[in-house]
C-alpha positions in Angstrom: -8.9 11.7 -4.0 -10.3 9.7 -0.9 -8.7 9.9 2.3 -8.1 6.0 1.7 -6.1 6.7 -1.6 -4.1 9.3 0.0 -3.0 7.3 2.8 -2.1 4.0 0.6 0.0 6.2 -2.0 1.7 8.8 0.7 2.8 5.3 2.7 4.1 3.5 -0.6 6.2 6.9 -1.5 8.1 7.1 1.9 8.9 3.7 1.6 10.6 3.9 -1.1 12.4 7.0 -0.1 13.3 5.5 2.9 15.0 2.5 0.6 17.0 4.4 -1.6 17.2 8.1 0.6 17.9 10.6 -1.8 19.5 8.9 -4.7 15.9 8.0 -6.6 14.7 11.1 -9.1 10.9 9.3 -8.9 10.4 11.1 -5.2 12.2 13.4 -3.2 10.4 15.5 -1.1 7.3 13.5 0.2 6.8 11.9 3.7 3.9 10.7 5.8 3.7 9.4 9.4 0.3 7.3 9.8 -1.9 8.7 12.7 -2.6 5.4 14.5 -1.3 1.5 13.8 -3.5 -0.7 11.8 -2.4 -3.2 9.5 -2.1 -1.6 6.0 -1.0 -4.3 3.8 -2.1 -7.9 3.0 -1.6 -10.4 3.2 0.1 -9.3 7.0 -1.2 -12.1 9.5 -3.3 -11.4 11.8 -1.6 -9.8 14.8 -2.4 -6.7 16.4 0.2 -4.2 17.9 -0.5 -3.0 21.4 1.8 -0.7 23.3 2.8 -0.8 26.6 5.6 1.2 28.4 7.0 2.1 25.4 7.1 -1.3 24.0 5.0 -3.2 21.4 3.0 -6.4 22.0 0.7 -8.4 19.8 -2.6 -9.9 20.5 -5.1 -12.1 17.8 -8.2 -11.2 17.0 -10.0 -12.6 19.9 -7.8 -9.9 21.9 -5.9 -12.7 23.5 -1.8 -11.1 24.4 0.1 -14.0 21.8 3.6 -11.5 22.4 3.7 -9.9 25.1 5.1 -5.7 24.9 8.5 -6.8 24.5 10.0 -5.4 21.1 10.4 -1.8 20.3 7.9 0.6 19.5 8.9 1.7 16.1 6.8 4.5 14.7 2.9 4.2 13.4 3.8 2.7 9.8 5.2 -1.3 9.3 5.4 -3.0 12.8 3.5 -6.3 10.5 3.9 -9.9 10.8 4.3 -11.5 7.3 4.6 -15.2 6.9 5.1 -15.6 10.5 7.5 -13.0 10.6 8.4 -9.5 11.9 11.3 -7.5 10.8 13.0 -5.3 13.4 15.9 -3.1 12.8 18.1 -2.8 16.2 21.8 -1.2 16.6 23.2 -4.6 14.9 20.8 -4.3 11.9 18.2 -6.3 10.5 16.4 -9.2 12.9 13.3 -11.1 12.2 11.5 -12.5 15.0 9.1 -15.2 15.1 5.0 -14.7 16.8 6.6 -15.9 19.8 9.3 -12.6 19.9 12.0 -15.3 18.9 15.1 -14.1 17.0 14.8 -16.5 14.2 18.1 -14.9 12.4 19.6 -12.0 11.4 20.6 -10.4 8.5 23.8 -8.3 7.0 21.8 -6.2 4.0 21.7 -2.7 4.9 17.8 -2.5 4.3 15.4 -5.1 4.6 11.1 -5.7 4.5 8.3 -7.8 5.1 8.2 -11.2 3.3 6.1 -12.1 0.3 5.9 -15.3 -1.5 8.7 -16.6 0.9 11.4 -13.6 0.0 11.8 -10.0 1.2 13.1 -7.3 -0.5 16.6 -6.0 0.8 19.7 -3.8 0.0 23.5 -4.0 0.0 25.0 -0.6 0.6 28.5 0.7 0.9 28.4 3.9 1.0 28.9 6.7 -1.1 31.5 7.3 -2.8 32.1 3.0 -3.0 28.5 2.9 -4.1 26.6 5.6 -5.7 23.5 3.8 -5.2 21.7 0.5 -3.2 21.8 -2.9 -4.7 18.4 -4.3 -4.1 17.6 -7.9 -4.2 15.8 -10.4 -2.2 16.8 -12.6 1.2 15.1 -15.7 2.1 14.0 -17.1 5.8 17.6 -17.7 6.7 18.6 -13.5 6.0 20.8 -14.9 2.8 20.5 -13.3 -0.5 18.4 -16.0 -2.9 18.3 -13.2 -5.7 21.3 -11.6 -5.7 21.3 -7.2 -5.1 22.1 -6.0 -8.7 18.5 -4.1 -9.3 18.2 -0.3 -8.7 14.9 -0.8 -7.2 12.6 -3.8 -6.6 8.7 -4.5 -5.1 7.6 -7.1 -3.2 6.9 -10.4 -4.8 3.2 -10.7 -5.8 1.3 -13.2 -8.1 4.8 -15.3 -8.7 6.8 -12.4 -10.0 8.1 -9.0 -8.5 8.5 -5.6 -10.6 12.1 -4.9 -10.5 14.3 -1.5 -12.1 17.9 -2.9 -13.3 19.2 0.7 -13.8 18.1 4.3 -12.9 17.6 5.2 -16.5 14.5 5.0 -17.7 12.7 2.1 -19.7 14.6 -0.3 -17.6 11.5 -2.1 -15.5 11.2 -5.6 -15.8 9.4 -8.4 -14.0 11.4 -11.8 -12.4 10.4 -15.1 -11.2 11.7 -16.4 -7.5 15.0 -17.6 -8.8 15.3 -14.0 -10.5 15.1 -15.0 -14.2 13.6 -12.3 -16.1 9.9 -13.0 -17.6 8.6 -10.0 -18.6 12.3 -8.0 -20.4 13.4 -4.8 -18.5 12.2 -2.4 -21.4 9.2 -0.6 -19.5 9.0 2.7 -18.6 6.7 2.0 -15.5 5.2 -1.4 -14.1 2.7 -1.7 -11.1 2.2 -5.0 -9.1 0.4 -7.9 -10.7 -3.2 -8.3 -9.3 -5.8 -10.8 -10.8 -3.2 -11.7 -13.0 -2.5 -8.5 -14.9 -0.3 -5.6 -14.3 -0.7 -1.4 -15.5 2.4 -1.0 -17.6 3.9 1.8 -19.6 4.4 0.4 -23.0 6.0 3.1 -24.6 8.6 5.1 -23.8 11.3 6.2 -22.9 9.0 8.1 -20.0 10.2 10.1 -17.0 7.7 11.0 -14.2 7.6 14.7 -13.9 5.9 15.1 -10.5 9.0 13.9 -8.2 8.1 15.7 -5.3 4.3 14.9 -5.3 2.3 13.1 -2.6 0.1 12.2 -5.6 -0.3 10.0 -7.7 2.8 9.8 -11.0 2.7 11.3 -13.5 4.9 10.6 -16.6 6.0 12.7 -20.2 8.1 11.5 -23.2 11.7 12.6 -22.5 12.0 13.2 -26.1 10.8 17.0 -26.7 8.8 15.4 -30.1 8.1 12.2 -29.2 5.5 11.0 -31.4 4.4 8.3 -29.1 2.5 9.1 -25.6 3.2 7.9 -22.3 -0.2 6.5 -21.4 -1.0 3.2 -19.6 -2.0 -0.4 -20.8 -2.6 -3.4 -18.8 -0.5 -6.6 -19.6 -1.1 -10.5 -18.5 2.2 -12.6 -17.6 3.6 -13.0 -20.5 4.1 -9.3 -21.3 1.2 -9.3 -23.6 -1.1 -6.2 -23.2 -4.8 -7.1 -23.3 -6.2 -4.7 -25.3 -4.9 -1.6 -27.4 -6.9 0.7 -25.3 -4.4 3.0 -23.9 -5.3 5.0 -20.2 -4.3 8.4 -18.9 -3.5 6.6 -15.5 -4.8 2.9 -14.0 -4.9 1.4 -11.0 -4.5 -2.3 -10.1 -7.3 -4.7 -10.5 -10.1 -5.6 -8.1 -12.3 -8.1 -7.8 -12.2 -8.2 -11.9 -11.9 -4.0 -12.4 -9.2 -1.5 -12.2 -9.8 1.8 -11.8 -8.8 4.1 -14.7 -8.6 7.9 -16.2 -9.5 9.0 -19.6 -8.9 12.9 -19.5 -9.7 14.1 -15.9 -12.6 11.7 -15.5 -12.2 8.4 -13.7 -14.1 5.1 -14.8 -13.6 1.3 -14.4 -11.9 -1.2 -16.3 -12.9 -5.4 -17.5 -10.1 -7.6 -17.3 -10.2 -7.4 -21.2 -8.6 -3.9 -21.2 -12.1 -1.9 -22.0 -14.2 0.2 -20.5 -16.6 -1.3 -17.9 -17.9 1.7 -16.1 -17.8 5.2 -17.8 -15.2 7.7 -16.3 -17.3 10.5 -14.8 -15.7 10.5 -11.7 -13.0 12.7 -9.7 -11.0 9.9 -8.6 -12.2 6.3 -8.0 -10.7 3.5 -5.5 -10.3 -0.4 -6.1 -13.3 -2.5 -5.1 -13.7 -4.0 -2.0 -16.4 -6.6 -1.1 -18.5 -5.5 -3.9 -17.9 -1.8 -3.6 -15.9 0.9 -4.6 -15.5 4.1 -3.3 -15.5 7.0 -6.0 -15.9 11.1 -5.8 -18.1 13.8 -7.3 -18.2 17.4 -6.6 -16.1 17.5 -3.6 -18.3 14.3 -2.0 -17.1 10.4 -1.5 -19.9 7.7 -2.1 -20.0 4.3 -2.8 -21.0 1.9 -6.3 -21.4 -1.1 -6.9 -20.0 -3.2 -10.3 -22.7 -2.0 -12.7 -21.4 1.9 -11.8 -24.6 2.3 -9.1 -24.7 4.4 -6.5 -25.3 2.3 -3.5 -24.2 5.0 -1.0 -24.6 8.4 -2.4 -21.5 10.6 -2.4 -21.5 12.3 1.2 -18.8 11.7 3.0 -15.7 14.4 2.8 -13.5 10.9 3.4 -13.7 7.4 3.2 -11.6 4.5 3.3 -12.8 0.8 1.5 -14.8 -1.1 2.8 -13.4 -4.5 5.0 -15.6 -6.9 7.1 -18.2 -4.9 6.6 -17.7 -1.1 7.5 -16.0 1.3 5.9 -14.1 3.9 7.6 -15.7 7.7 6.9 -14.1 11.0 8.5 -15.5 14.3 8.9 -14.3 18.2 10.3 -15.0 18.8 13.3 -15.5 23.0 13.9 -12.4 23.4 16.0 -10.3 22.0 12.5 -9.7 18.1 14.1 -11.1 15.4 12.2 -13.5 12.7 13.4 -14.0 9.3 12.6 -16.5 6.7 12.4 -17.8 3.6 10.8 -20.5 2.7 8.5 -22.7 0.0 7.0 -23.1 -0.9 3.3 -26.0 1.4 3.7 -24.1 4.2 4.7 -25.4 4.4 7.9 -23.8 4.2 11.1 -22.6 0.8 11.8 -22.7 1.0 15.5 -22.8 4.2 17.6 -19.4 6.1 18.2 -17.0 8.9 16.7 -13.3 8.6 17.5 -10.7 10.9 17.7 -8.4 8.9 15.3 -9.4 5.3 13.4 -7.6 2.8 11.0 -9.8 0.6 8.6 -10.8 -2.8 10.1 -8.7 -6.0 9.0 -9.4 -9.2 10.0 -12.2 -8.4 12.3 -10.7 -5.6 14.4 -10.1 -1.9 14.1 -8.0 0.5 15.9 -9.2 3.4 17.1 -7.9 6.3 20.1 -10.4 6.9 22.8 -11.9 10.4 23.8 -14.3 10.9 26.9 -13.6 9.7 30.1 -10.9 7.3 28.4 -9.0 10.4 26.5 -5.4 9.0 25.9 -6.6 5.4 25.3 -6.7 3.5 22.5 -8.4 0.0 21.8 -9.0 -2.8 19.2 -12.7 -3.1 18.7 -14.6 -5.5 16.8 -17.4 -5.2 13.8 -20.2 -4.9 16.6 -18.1 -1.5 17.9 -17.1 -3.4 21.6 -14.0 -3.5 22.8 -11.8 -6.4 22.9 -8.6 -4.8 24.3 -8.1 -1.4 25.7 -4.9 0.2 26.8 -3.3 3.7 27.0 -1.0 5.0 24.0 -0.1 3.6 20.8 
């Protein structure tokens, strides 16, 4: 797996332990604290966090100060503006607060996230023993539940509908609309996000996962001893309807028109008709990413293109996708620390520079922690490598 999978999955797991604590049976025992800040998910707007005295700022991409450090810290993972907003969690609860560090309003659930689609997921909780688990449903901009919190677990909103789990049992994922009407029935034993229009789904079922206290990626069994059916993936459009009867050992979402997919150990590519587009033969394989898609082979992470080329052979021990132009690559150092740097679509250096710690460029900038004469400094740089705003800490 690339370093870029690793990070996605590890950040989406304590997320969702953080949401529910210790009450889900998906993951229990899996945490991950990111090493610097960088925007991780879009669509987040583009504001960059900048710490000073302990306290966060923001500036644009231009590395113009639009907040100044005024808002706490929080830790290296969240701290994104979505729709215009920031969610903050303060000794009275949930707050969102507006590009300008305005308190726009507050809200009473007992968990709340980033906006998608105009709603964010969010959580009524008593307390055991009045509640033996959170309610999850979804608040609107004035910190009011618009779908009310009678799920055991929902995802952001993506594509028009968000994957929601009524119950803890399994074969009880749906998908709802934004006024919470069921389209796709809660019958599935497993449902990903919708991406290009279709979603990987577990058909069959009922399926439990059976790697709850993995970093990696699910995995799921029959919880009948002799099931006769599998518990292998399809991909479905809106309506519920898989695309194909080709069935996968595991699938990721889709990409710029391919998902990445296993067949046995080996790890291909996907069309958006449900068959096979590029032959598994790899170790693990990443979503494409302006044209490319980062994929492994004995032990080494290179590059292809749609057709299943090589455009940068495998070399890299890890890589994350590539965005605005340069993909992220780290490497050992001798002393055990890791170093990072940035590369071209011809896998060489994209301009001159190894960091001490680096986060994949979004919207034109990356963030990346000093060494040299500026040890203990960190800075936003741009696709060219120069700095556009430098300070100490993170």
């Amino acid at each position: 797996m690339s370093g870029a999978a690793h990070f996605r999955m590890a950040w989406i797991i304590s997320w969702f332990v953080v949401g529910v604590l210790v009450f889900v049976p998906i993951v229990s025992a899996c945490s991950w604290s990111y090493v610097i800040w960088a925007i991780r998910s879009r669509p987040a707007d583009p504001l960059f966090r900048v710490v000073r005295n302990g306290k966060a700022g923001y500036i644009d991409s231009s590395g113009k100060v639009v907040l100044q450090p005024t808002l706490p810290k929080g830790d290296t993972s969240g701290g994104e503006f979505h729709e215009g907003l920031l969610a903050i969690n303060d000794d009275k609860g949930y707050r969102y607060v507006d590009r300008a560090g305005n308190t726009l309003f507050r809200t009473d659930a007992w968990l709340a996230f980033d906006f998608s689609e105009g709603l964010a997921p969010a959580a009524r909780y008593a307390g055991f023993p009045d509640d033996k688990f959170p309610h999850w449903g979804f608040i609107d901009r004035t910190g009011r539940f618009a779908i009310d919190p009678r799920y055991y677990w929902v995802d952001p909103f993506s594509e028009g509908l968000a994957r929601v789990s009524v119950s803890s049992e399994v074969g009880s994922t749906g998908y709802i609309d934004g006024q919470g009407n069921f389209e796709i029935p809660a019958r599935l034993s497993y449902g990903s996000s919708f991406h290009d229009g279709l979603a990987a789904v577990i058909l069959s079922g009922p399926c439990r996962i059976t790697n709850g206290g993995s970093c990696g990626r699910p995995e799921f069994k029959p919880t009948q001893p002799q099931a006769t059916y599998d518990c292998r993936y399809s991909f479905i459009d809106k309506s519920g309807k898989p695309v194909s009867e080709q069935r996968f050992d595991d699938a990721q979402d889709f990409s710029e028109g391919l998902a990445a997919v296993r067949i046995g150990e080996a790890w291909g590519y996907a069309n958006r008709s449900g068959q096979i587009s590029i032959s598994p033969k790899f170790e693990f394989a990443e979503p494409f990413s302006e044209g490319l898609a980062a994929v492994r082979q004995a032990g080494k992470t290179g590059f292809i293109d749609h057709s299943g080329n090589y455009v940068i052979p495998p070399q890299f021990e890890s890589v994350d996708n590539f965005s605005d132009g340069r993909a992220l690559v780290s490497e050992n150092n001798s002393d055990g620390t890791q170093a990072y740097r940035f590369v071209d679509k011809t896998g060489k250096a994209a301009f001159p520079g190894r960091f001490a710690a680096a986060a994949p460029f979004s919207y034109g900038l990356a963030h990346v922690a000093l060494t040299g004469h500026l040890k203990g400094s960190s800075a936003w740089i741009n696709t060219s490598g120069k700095s556009v705003f430098t300070y100490v800490g993170q």
